[in-house]
DSSP file (Angstrom, degrees, kcal/mol; ACC not computed):
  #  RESIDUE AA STRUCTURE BP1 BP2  ACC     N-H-->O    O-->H-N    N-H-->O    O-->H-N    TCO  KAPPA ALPHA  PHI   PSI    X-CA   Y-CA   Z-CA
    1    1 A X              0   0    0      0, 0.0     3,-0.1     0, 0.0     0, 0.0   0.000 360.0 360.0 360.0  23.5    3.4  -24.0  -19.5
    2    2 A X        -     0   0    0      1,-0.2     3,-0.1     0, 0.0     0, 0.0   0.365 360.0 -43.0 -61.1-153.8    6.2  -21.5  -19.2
    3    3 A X        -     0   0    0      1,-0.1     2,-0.4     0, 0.0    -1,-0.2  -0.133  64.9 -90.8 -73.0 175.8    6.0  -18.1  -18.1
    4    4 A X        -     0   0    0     -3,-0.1    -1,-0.1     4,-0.0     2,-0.1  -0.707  46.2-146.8 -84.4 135.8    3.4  -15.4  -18.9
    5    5 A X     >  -     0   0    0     -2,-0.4     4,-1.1    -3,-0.1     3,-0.1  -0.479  37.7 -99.8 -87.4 171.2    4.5  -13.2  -22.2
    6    6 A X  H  > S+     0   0    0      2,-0.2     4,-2.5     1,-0.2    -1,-0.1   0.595 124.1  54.1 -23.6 -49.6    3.8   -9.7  -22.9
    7    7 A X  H  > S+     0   0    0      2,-0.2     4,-2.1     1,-0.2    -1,-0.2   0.794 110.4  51.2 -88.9 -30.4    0.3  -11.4  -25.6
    8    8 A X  H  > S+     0   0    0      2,-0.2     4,-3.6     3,-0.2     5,-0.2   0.970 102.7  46.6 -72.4 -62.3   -0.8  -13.2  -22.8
    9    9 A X  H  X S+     0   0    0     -4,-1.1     4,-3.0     1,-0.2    -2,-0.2   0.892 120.6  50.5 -59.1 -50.8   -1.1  -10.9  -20.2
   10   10 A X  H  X S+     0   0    0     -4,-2.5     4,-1.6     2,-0.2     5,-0.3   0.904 102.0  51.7  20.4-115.4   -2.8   -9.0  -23.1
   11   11 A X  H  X S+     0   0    0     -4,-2.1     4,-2.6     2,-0.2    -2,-0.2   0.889 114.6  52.1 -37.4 -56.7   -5.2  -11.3  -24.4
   12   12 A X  H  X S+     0   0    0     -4,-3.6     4,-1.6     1,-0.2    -2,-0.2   0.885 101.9  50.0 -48.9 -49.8   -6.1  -11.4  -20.8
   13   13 A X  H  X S+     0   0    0     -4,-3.0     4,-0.9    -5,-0.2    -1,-0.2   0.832 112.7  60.7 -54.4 -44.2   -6.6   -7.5  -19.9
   14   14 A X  H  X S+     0   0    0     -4,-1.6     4,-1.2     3,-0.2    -2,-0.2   0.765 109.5  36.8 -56.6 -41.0   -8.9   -8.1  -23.4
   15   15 A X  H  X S+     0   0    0     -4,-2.6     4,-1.8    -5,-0.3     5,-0.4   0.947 110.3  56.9 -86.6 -60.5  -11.2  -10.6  -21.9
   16   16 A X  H >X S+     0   0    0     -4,-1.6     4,-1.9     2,-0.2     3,-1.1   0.828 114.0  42.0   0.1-115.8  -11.3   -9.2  -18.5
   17   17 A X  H >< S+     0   0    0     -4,-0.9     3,-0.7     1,-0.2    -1,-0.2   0.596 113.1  57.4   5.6 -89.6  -12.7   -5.6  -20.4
   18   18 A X  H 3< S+     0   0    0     -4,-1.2    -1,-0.2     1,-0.3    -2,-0.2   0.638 114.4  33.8 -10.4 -77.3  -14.8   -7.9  -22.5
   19   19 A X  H << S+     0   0    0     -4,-1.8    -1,-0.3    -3,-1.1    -2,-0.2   0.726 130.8  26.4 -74.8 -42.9  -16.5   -9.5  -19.3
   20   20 A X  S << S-     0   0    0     -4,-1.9     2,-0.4    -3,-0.7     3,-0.1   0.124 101.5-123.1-111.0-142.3  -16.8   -6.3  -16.5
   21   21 A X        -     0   0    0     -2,-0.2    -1,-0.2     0, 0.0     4,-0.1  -0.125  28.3 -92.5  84.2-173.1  -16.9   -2.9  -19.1
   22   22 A X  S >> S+     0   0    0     -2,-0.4     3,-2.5     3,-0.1     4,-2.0   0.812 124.6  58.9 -96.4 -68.7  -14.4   -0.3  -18.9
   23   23 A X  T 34 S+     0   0    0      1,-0.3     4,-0.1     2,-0.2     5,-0.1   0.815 108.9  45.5 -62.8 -20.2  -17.0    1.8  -16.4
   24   24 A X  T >> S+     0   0    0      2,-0.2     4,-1.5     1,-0.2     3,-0.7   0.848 110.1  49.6 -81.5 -14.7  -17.1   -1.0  -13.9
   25   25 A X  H <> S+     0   0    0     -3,-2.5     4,-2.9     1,-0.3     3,-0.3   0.939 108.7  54.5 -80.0 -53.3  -13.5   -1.6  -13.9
   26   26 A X  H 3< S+     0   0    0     -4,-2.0    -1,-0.3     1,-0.3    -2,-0.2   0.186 106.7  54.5 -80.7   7.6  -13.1    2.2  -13.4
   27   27 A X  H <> S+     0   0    0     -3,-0.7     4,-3.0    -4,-0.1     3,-0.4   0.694 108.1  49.6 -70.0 -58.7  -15.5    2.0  -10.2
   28   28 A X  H  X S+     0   0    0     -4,-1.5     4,-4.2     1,-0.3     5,-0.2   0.901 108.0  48.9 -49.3 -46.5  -13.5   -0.6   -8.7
   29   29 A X  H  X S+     0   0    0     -4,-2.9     4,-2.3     1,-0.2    -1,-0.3   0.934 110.4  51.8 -76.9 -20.9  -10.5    1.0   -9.0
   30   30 A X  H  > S+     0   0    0     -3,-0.4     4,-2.7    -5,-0.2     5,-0.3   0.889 114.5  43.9 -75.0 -27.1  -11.9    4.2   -7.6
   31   31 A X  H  X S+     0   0    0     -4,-3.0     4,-1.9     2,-0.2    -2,-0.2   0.904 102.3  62.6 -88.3 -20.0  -13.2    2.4   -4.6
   32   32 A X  H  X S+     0   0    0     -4,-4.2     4,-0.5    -5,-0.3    -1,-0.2   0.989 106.0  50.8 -41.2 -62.3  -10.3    0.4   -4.1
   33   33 A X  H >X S+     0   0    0     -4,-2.3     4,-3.2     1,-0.2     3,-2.4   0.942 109.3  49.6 -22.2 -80.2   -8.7    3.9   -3.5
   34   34 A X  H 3X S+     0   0    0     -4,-2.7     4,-2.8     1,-0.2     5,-0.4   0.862 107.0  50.9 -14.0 -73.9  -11.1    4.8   -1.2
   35   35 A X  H 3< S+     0   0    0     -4,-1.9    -1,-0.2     1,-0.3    -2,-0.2   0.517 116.5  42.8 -77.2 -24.2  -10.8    1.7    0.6
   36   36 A X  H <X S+     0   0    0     -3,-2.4     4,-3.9    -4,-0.5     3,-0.4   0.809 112.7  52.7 -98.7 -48.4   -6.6    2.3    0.8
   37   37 A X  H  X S+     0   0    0     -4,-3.2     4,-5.1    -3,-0.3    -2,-0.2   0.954 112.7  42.6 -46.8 -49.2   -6.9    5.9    1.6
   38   38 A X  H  X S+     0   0    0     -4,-2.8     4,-0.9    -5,-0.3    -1,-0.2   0.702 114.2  53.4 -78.5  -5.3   -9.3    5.2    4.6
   39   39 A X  H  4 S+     0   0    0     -3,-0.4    -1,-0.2    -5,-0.4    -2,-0.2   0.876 108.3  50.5 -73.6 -60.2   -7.0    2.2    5.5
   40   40 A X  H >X S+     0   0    0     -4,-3.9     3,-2.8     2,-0.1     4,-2.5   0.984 113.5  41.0 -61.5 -51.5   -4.3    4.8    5.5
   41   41 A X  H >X S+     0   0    0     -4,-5.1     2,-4.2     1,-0.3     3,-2.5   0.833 111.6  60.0 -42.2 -68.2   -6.3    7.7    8.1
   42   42 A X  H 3< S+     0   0    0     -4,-0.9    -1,-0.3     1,-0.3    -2,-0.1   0.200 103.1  46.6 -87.2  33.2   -7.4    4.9   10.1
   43   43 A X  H <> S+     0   0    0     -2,-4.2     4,-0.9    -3,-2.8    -1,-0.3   0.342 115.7  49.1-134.0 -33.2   -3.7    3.9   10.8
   44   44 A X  H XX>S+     0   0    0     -4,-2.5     4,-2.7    -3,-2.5     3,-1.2   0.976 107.9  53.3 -49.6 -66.0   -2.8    7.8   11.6
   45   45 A X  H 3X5S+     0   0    0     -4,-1.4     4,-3.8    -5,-0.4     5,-0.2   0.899 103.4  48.7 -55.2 -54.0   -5.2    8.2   13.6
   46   46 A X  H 3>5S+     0   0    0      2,-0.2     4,-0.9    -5,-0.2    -1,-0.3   0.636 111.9  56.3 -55.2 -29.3   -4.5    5.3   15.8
   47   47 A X  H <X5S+     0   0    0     -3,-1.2     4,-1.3    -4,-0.9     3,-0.4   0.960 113.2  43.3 -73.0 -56.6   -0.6    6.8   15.8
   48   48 A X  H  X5S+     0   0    0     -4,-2.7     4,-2.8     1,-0.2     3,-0.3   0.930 109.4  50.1 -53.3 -44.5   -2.0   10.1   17.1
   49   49 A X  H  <<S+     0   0    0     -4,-3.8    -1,-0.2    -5,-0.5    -2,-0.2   0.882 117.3  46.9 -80.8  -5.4   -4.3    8.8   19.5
   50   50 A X  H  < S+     0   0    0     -4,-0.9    -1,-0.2    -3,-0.4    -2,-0.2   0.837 107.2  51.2 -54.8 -31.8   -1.2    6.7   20.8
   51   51 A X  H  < S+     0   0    0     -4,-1.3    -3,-0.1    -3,-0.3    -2,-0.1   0.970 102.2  70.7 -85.8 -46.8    1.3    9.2   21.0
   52   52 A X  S  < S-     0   0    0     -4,-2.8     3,-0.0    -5,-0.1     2,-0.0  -0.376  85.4-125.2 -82.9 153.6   -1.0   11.8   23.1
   53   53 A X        -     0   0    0      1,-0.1     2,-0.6    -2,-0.1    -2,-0.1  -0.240  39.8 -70.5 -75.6 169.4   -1.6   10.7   26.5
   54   54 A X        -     0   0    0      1,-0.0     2,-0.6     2,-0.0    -1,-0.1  -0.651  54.9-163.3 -71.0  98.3   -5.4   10.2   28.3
   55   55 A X        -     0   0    0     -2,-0.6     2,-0.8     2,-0.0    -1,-0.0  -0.732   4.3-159.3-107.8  93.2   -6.5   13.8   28.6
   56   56 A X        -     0   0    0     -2,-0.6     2,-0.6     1,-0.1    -2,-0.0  -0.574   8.7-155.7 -87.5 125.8   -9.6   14.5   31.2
   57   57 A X        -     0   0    0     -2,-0.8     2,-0.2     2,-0.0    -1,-0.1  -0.812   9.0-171.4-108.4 122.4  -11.7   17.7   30.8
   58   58 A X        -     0   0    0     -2,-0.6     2,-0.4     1,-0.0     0, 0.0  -0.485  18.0-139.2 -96.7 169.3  -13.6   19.3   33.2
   59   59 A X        -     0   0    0     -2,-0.2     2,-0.2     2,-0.0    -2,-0.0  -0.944  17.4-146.0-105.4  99.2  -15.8   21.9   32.9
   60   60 A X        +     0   0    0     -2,-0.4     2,-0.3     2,-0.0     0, 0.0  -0.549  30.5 168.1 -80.1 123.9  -15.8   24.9   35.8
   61   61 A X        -     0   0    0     -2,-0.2     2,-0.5     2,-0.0    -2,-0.0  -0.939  39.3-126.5-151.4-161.0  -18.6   26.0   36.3
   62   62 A X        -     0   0    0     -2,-0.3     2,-1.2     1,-0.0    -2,-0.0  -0.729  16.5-154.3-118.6 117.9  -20.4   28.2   38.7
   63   63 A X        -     0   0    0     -2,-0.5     2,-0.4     2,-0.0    -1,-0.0  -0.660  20.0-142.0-109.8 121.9  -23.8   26.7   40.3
   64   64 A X        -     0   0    0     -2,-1.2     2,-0.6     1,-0.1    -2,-0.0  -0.682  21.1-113.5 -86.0 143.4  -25.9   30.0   41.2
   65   65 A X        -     0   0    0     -2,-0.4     2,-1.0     1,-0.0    -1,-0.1  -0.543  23.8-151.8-105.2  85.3  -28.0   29.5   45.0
   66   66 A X        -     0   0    0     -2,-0.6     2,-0.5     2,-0.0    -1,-0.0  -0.669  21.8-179.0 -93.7 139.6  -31.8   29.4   44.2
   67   67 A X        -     0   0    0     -2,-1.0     2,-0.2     2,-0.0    -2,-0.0  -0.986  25.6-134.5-134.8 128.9  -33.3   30.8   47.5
   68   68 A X              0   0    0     -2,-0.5    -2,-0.0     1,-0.1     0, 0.0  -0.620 360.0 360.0 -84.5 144.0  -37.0   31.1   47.9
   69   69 A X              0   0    0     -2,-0.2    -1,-0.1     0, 0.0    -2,-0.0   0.231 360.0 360.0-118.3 360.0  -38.0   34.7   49.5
């Protein structure tokens, strides 16, 4: 009941395979990615929209005078 060897870890990585395929395993890990990339933006983003201050925008414009003749 020691540590895990080198053949263990192995043997394991072999069943694993065995059980999910190679193509499903290679979906996971791409959507893991995903899932850490959008983890990362959505912690940027949250720095940018701290850093800039609360910015209101108006719009000018000109309201033209309907006058009946």
């Amino acid at each position: 009941m020691g540590s895990f060897s080198i053949l263990h870890l192995i043997a394991l990585l072999v069943v694993v395979v065995l059980v999910f395929g190679t193509k499903k395993l290679g979906n996971v890990g791409s959507d893991l990615g995903k899932a850490v990339k959008g983890f990362k933006d959505g912690l940027k983003g949250e720095e940018e929209t701290a850093a800039k201050p609360n910015e209101q925008k108006t719009i000018d414009v000109e309201a033209k005078d309907k006058s009946t003749h």
